[in-house]
C-alpha positions in Angstrom: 0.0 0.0 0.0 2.8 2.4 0.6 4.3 1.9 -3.0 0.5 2.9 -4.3 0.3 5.8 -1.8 3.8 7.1 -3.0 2.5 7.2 -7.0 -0.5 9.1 -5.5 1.3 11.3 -3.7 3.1 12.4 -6.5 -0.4 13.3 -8.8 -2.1 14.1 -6.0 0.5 16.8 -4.2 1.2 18.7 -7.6 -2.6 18.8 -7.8 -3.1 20.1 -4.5 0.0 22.7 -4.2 -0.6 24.1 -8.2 -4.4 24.9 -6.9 -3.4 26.4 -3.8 -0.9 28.5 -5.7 -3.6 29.9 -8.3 -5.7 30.4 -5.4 -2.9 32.8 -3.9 -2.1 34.7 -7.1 -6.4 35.0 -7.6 -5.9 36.5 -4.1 -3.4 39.3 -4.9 -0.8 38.0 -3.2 2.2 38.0 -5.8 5.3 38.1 -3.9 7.5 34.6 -3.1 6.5 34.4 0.1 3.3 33.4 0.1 3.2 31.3 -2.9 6.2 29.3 -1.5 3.7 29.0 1.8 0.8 28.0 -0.4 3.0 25.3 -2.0 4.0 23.7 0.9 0.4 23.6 2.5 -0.2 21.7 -0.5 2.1 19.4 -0.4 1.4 18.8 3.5 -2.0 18.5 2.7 -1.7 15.8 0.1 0.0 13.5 2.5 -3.0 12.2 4.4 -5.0 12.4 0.9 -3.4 9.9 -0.8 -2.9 8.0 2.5 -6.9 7.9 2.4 -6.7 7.5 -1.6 -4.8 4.6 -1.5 -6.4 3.0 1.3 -9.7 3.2 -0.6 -8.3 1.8 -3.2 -6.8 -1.0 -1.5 -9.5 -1.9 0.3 -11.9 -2.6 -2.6 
């Protein structure tokens, strides 16, 4: 399952941090700062999401 949860991760977190960018730049906020923040959350955020992902996919 972790091998499954790794190729997820990889979709999944360039998913997650290239929306949460666009949502900072919609925002106003062009400087590197917070798009560098808004990256990260992204990527942090897609760990238990393909943890979940992959165990829903596992299971069935």
């Amino acid at each position: 399952m972790f091998r499954l949860a790794s190729i997820l991760y990889s979709l999944i977190a360039t998913t997650l941090a290239g929306t949460a960018m666009i949502a900072v730049l919609t925002a106003g906020f062009d400087t590197l700062v917070p798009i560098v923040v808004a990256a990260i959350v992204g990527a942090l955020v897609a760990l238990p999401v393909s943890y979940f992902v992959a165990r829903a996919m596992y299971e069935t």
